[in-house]
C-alpha positions as CSV (number, residue, x, y, z in Angstrom):
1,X,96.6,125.4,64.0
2,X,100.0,124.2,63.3
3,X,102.9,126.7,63.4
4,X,104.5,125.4,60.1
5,X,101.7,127.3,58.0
6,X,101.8,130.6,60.0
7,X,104.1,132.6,57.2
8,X,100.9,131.7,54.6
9,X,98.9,132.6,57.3
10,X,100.4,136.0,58.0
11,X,100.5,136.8,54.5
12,X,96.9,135.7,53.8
13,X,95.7,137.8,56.8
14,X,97.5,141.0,55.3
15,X,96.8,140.0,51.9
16,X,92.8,139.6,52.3
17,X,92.4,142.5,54.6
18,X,94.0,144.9,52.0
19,X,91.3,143.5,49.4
20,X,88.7,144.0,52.1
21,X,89.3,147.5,52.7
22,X,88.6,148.8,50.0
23,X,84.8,147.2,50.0
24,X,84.1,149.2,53.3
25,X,80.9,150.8,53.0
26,X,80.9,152.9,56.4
27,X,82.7,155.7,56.7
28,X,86.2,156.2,58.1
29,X,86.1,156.1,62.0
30,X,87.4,154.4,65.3
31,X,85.9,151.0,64.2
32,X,87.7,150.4,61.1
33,X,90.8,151.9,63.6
34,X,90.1,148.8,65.7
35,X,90.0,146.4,63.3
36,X,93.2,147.4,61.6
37,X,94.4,147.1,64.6
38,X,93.2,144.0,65.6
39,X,94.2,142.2,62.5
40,X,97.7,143.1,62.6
41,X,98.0,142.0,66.2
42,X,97.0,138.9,65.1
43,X,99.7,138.9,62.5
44,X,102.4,139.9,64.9
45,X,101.2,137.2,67.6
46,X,101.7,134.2,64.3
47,X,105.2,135.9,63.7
48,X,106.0,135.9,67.3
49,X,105.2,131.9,67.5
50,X,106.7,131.3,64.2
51,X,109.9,132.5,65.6
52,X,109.6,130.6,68.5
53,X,108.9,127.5,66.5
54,X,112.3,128.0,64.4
55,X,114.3,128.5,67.5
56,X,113.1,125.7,69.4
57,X,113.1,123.1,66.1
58,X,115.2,124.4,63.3
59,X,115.0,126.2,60.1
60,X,112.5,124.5,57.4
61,X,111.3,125.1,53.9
62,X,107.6,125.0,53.0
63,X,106.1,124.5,49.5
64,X,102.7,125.1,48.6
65,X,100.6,122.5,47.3
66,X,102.1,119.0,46.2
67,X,104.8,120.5,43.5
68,X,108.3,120.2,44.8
69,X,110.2,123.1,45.3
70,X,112.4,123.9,41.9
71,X,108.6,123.7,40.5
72,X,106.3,125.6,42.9
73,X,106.6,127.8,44.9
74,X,108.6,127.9,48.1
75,X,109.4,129.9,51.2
76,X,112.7,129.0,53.5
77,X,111.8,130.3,56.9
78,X,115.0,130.4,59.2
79,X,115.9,132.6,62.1
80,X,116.6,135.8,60.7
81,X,113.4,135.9,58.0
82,X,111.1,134.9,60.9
83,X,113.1,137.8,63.4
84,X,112.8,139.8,60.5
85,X,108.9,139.6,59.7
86,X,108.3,140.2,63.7
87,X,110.5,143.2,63.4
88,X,108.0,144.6,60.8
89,X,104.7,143.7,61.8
90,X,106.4,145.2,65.3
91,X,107.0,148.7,63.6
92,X,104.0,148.4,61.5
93,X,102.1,148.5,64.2
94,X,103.2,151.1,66.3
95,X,103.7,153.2,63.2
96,X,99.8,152.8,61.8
97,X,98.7,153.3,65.2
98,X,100.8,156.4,64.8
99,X,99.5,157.3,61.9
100,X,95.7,157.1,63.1
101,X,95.5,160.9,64.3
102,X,98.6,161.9,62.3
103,X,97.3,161.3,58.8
104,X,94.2,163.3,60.1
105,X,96.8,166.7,59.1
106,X,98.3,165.1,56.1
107,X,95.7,163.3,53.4
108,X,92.3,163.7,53.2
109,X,89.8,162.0,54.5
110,X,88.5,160.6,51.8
111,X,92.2,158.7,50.7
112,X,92.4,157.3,54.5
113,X,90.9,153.7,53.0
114,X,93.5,153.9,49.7
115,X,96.3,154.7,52.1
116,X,95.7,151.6,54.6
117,X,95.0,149.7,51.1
118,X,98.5,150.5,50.2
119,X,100.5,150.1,53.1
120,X,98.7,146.2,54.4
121,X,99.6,145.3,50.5
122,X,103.1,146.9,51.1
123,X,103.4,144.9,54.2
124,X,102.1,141.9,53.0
125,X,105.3,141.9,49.7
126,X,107.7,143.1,52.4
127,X,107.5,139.8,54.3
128,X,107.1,138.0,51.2
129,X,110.1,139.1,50.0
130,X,112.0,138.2,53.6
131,X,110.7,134.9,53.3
132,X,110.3,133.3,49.2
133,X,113.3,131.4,47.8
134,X,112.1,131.8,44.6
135,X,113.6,134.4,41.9
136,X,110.7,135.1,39.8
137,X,109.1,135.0,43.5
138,X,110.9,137.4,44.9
139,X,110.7,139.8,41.7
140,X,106.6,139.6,42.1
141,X,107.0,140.7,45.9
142,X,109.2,143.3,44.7
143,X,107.5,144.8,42.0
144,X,104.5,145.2,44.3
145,X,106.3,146.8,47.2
146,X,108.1,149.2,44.3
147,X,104.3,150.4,43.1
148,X,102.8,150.6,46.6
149,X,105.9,152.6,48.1
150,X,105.3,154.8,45.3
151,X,101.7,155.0,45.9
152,X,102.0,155.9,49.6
153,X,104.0,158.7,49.0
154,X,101.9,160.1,45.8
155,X,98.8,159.9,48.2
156,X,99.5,163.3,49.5
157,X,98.2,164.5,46.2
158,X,100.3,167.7,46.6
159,X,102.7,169.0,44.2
160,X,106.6,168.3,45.8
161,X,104.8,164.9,47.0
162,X,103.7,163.8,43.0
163,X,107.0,165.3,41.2
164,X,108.8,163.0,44.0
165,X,107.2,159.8,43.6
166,X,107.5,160.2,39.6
167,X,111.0,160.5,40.5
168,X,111.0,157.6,42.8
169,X,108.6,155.7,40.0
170,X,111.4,155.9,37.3
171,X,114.2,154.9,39.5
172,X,112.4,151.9,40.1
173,X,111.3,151.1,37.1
174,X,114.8,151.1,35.6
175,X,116.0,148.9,39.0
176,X,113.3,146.2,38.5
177,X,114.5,146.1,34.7
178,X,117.8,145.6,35.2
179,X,116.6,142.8,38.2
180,X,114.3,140.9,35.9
181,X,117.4,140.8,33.4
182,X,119.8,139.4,35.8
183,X,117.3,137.0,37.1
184,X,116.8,136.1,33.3
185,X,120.4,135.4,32.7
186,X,120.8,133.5,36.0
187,X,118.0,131.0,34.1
188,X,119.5,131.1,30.7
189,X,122.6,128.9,32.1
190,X,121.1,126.9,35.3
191,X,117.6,126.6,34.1
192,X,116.3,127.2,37.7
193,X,114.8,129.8,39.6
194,X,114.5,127.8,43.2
195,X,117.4,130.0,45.2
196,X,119.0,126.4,46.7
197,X,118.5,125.0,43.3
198,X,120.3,127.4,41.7
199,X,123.3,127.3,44.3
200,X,124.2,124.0,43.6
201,X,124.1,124.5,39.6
202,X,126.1,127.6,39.5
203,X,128.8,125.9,41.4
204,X,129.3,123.7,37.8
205,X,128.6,126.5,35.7
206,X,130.2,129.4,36.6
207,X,133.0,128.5,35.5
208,X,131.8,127.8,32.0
209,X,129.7,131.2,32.0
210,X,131.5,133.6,33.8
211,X,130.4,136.6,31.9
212,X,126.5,135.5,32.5
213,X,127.1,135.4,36.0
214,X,128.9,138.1,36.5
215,X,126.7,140.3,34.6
216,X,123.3,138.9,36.5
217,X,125.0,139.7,39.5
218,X,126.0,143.0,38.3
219,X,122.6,143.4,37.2
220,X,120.8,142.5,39.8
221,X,122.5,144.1,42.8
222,X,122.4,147.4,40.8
223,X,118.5,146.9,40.9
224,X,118.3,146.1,44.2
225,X,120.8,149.2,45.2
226,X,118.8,151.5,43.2
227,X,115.8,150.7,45.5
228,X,117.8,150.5,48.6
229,X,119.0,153.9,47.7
230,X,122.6,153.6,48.0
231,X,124.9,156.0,46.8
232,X,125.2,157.1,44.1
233,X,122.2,155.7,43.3
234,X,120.1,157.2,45.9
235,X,118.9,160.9,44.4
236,X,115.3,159.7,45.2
237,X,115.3,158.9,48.4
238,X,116.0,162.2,49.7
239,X,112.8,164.0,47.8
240,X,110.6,161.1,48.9
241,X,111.4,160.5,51.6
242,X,110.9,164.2,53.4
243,X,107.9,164.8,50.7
244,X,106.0,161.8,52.1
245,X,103.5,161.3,55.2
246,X,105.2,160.8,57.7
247,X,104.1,157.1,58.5
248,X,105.2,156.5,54.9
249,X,108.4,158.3,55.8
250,X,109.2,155.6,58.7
251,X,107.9,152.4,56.8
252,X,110.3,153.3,53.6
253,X,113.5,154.6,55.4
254,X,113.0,152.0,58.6
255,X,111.8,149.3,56.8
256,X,111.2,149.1,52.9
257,X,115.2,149.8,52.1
258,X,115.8,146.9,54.5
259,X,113.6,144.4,52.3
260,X,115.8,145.2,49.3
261,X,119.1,145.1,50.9
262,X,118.0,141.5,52.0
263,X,117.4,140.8,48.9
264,X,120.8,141.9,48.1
265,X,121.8,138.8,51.2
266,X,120.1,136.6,49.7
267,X,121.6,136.8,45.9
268,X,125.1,137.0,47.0
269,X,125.2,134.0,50.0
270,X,122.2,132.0,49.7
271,X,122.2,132.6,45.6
272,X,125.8,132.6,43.8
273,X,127.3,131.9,47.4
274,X,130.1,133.6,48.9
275,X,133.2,132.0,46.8
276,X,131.7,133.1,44.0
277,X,131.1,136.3,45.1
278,X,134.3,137.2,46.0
279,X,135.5,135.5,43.1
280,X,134.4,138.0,41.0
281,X,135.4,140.6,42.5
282,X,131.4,141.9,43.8
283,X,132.1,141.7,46.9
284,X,135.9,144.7,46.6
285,X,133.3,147.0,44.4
286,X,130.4,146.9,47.1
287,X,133.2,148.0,49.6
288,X,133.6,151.2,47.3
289,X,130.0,151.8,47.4
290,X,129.3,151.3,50.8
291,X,132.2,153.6,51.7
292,X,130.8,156.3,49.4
293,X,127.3,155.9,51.0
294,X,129.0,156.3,54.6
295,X,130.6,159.6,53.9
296,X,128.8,161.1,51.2
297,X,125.2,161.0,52.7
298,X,126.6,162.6,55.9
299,X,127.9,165.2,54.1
300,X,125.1,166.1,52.1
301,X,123.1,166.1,55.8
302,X,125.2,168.0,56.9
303,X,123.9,170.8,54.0
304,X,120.2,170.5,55.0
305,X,118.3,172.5,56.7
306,X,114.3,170.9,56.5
307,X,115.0,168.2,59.1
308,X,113.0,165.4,57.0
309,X,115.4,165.8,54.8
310,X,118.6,165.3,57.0
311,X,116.9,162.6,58.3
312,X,116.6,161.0,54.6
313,X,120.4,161.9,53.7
314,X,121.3,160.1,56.8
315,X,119.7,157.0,55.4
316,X,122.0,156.8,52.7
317,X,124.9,156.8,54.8
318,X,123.4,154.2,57.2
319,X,122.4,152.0,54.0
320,X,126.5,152.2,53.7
321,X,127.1,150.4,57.0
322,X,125.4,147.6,55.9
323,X,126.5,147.7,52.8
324,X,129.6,147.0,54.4
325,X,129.0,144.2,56.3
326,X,127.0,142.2,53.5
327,X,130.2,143.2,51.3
328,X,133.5,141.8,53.9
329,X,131.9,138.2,53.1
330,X,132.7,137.4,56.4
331,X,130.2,135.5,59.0
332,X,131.5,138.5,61.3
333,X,130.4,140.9,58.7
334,X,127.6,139.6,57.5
335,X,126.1,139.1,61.3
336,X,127.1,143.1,61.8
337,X,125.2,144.1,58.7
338,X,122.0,142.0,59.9
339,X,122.5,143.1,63.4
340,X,122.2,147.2,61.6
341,X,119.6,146.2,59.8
342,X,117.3,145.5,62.9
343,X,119.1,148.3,64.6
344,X,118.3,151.2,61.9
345,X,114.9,150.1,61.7
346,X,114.2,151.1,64.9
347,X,116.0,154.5,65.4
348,X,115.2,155.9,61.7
349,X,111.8,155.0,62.9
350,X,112.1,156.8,66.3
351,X,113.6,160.1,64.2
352,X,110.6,160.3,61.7
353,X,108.3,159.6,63.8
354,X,109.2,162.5,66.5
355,X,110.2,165.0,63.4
356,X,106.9,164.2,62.3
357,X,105.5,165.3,65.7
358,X,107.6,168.1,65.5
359,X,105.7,169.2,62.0
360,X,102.5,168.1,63.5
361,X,102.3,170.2,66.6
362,X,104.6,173.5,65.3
363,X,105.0,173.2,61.3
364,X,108.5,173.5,62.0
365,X,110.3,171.9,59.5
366,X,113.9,173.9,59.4
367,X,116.4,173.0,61.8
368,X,117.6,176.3,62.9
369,X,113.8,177.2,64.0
370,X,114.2,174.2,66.9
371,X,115.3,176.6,69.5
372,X,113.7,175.7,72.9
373,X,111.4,172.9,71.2
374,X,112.6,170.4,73.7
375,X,110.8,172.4,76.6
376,X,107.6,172.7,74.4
377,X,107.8,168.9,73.6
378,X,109.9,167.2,76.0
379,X,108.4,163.5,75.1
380,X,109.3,164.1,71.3
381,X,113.1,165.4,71.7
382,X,113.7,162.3,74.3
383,X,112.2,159.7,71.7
384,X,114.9,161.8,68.7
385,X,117.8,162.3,70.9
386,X,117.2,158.7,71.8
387,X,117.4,157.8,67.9
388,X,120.3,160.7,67.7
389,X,122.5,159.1,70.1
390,X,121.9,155.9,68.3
391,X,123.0,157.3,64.8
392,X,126.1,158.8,66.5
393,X,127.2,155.5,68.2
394,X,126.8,156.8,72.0
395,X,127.2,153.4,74.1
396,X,124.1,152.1,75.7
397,X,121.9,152.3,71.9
398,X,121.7,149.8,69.2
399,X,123.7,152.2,67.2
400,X,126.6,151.7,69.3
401,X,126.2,148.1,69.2
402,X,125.9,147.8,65.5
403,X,129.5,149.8,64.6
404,X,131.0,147.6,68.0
405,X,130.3,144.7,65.6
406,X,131.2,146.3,62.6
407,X,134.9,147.5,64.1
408,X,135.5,144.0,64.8
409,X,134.1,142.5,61.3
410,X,136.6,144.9,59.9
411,X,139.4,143.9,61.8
412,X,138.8,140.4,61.4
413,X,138.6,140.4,58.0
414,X,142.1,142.5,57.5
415,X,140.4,146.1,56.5
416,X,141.8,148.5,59.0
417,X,141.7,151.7,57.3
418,X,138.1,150.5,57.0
419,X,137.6,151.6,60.7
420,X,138.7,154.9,59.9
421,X,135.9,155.1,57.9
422,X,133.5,154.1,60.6
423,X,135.2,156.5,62.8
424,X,135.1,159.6,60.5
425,X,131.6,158.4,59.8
426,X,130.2,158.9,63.4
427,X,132.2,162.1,63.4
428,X,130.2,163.4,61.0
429,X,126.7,162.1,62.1
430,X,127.5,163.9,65.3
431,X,128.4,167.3,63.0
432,X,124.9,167.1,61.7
433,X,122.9,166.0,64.6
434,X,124.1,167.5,67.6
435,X,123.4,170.5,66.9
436,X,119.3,170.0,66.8
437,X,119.2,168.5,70.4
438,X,121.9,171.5,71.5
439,X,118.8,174.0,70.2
440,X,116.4,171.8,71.2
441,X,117.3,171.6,75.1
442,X,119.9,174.9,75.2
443,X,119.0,177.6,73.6
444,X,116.0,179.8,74.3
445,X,113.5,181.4,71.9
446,X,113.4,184.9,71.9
447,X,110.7,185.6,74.1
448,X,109.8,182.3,75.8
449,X,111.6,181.7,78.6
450,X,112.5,177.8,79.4
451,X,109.9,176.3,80.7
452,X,109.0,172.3,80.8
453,X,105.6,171.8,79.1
454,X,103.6,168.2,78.1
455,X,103.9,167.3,74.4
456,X,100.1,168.6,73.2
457,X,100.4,165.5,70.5
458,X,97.9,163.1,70.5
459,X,98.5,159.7,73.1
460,X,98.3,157.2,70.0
461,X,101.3,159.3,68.6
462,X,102.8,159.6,72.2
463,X,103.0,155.7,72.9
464,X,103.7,154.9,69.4
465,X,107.4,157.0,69.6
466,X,107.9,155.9,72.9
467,X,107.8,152.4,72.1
468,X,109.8,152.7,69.1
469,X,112.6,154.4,71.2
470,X,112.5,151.8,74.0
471,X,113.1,149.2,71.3
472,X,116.2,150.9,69.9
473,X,117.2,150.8,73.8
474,X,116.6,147.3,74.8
475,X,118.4,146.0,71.7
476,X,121.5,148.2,72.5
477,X,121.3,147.3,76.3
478,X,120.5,144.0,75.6
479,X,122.4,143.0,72.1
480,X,122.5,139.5,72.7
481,X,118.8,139.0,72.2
482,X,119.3,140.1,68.1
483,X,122.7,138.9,67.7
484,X,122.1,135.6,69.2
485,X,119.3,134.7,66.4
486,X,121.4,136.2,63.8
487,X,124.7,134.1,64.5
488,X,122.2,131.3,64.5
489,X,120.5,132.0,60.8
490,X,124.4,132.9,59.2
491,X,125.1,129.6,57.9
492,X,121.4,129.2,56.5
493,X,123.7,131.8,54.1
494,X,127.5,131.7,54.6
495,X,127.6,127.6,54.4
496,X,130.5,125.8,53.6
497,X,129.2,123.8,51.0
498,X,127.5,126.8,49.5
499,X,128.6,127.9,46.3
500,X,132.0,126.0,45.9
């Protein structure tokens, strides 16, 4: 089996498990556990040797069948798309085997095949999307992951759950709209839809049609920022987000936002290319945004009190760091925004998961009923201080590693007062955070004296945190492993032939 085909492969696997799921005739139980296991181990062990195979060779395009690439289809599989797909089969796996006693309290019993339907098909667009360099492509991928994130949220079948994914449906549906039109005006005046191919036609017609491009690029990053929820486009994150499962909680806040802001990498650099961008001026207005998704969705965490919910308001903010990075068109920028996007994947993970602990064992929800909760579940508030820490930018997490790298992007590219921003930032996740491990290990319930007992979750949900946490932990002990990769894919983007 040669290592060149394993992103088909990967995709296939998901892809015809999904279908096959639905065609079980047995019901629900540890077997079909086993075997959803099993087949996204296998996944994970192709995306681990696929990586491999790109560090050790190079980067390398693959097109399917005999029709060259501006005609077929084709998928460019460098570093940080083949780190990238390991990083979400990696969470996908923990989190499913999370949610294996976990859903038992959230859906019902008979939806358990639909949901695992859903998420393997949401899986299976997510890494699509990290690795096709195809427009129309990548708007397939897309539209799928849009009506399956939508799906696994609506699943609940409760009332909050259905009036949020309605709410999360129509947001989409206006952001793949306004995608499909800039992908249609990007055709209209280079007559390709290959990525590569379009980068080396734009650099001759931009000039000619620089209204068309800049409203496809208007267009399309809109789209894309609608689904990544930044602000102020963001007012369904926060409803579905908190209203969902809370497996479906981790996979959209830890790792479906990150398949659309990639997107959002890909169109500016790889796309239009970075001249271009800045050009135009895209890059100065995504600084606005990113600044007004840094400050603004700490301060509307700070107003909530159902701790899903914080968690979801924090998103938005972190969506701004990244924002940041893509938008200082900088190889030092972009590296810290990719270098976030691994990092946030793993502690938003960590801080659903263990709030969803929290709900599962107590039905606690509000964060001033957390007094004490760390003695009554010591594993769970380790695994979300962990991921707390990491928010705040407490050295020794990947949190603290990704603002380390963002400080110095900012510097580098001339954007002091930016700092300030990152500062005042990490102020305020601290305002809103703190205070839940403070309760959590300091205060005492009124009548229950301090006293260490074991977490009464179940194991699967035990190991499944724990691991998430110790991830978050080795990449901010040990940065160099992520940053290394990532500093190796940046030119596959910021190239300096690339859009001049």
């Amino acid at each position: 089996m040669s290592n060149i085909h394993f992103p088909v492969y990967i995709l296939m696997v998901l892809l015809i498990f999904a279908v096959t799921i639905p065609l079980q005739r047995k019901p629900y139980g540890r077997r079909f556990q086993l075997l959803m296991v099993s087949i996204l181990g296998i996944a994970w062990i192709m995306a681990l040797l696929e990586l491999l195979k790109v560090l050790w060779d190079a980067p390398y395009s693959y097109t399917f069948g005999s029709y060259p690439a501006g005609i077929g289809i084709e998928f460019l599989v460098d570093e940080f798309s083949a780190l990238m797909t390991l990083i979400v089969l990696t969470l996908s796996l923990l989190i499913i085997i999370y949610s294996l006693k976990d859903l038992e309290h959230e859906i019902e019993s008979s939806r358990m095949y639909s949901y695992y339907t859903l998420v393997f098909l949401l899986i299976f667009s997510m890494i699509g999307m990290i690795f096709t360099n195809d427009m129309f492509n990548l708007y397939v991928f897309m539209e799928i992951l849009s009506i399956t994130s939508v799906a696994i949220i609506a699943i609940k079948k409760k009332k909050d759950t259905l009036m949020a994914s309605m709410k999360y449906l129509m947001m989409g549906a206006i952001g793949s709209v306004t995608v499909l039109m800039g992908i249609a005006l990007i055709y209209m005046v280079t007559g390709q839809l290959n990525m590569s191919a379009i980068n080396q036609e734009i650099s001759a017609v931009w000039r000619l049609y620089p209204r068309n491009i800049l409203l496809a690029m208007g267009f399309m990053i809109t789209g894309f920022s609608i689904k990544a929820a930044i602000f102020p486009l963001h007012n369904w994150l926060p409803d579905a987000h908190s209203t969902a499962p809370t497996p479906s909680s981790a996979l959209l806040s830890g790792l479906v936002v990150k398949a659309y802001v990639f997107s959002i990498a890909k169109i500016m650099y790889r796309v239009v290319g970075k001249n271009i961008s800045v050009d135009i001026g895209i890059a100065d207005y995504l600084i606005i945004f990113a600044v007004l998704s840094m400050m603004m969705g700490s301060v509307f965490a700070l107003t909530q009190r159902d701790i899903k919910r914080r968690l979801a308001y924090s998103s938005v903010s972190q969506i701004g760091y990244i924002f940041l990075g893509l938008a200082l068109a900088s190889e030092m920028g972009f590296s810290a925004a990719l270098f976030h996007v691994v990092s946030h994947a793993f502690m938003k993970s960590a801080l659903f998961l263990s709030a969803g602990s929290i709900i599962y064992l107590t039905g606690k929800r509000d964060v001033k009923n957390l007094d004490g909760i760390g003695y009554e579940m010591p594993i769970t508030m380790t695994v979300f201080s962990i991921g707390v820490l990491g928010m705040i930018g407490i050295p020794g997490t990947s949190g603290f590693m990704s603002k380390w790298y963002l400080g110095l992007a900012v510097l580098d590219a001339g954007h002091p007062e930016l700092l300030i921003v990152l500062l005042l930032s990490s102020f305020l996740n601290a305002l809103y955070y703190l205070p839940i491990i403070v309760s959590a290990f300091l205060r005492e319930r009124p009548g229950k004296p301090l006293e260490m007992h074991r977490d009464g979750i179940p194991e699967t949900m035990k190991v499944s945190m724990v691991l998430v946490a110790l991830g978050s932990l080795v990449i901010g002990l040990f940065p160099h492993l992520v940053m290394d990769i990532i500093q190796q894919a940046v030119p596959t983007f910021i190239g300096s032939g690339m859009g001049l």
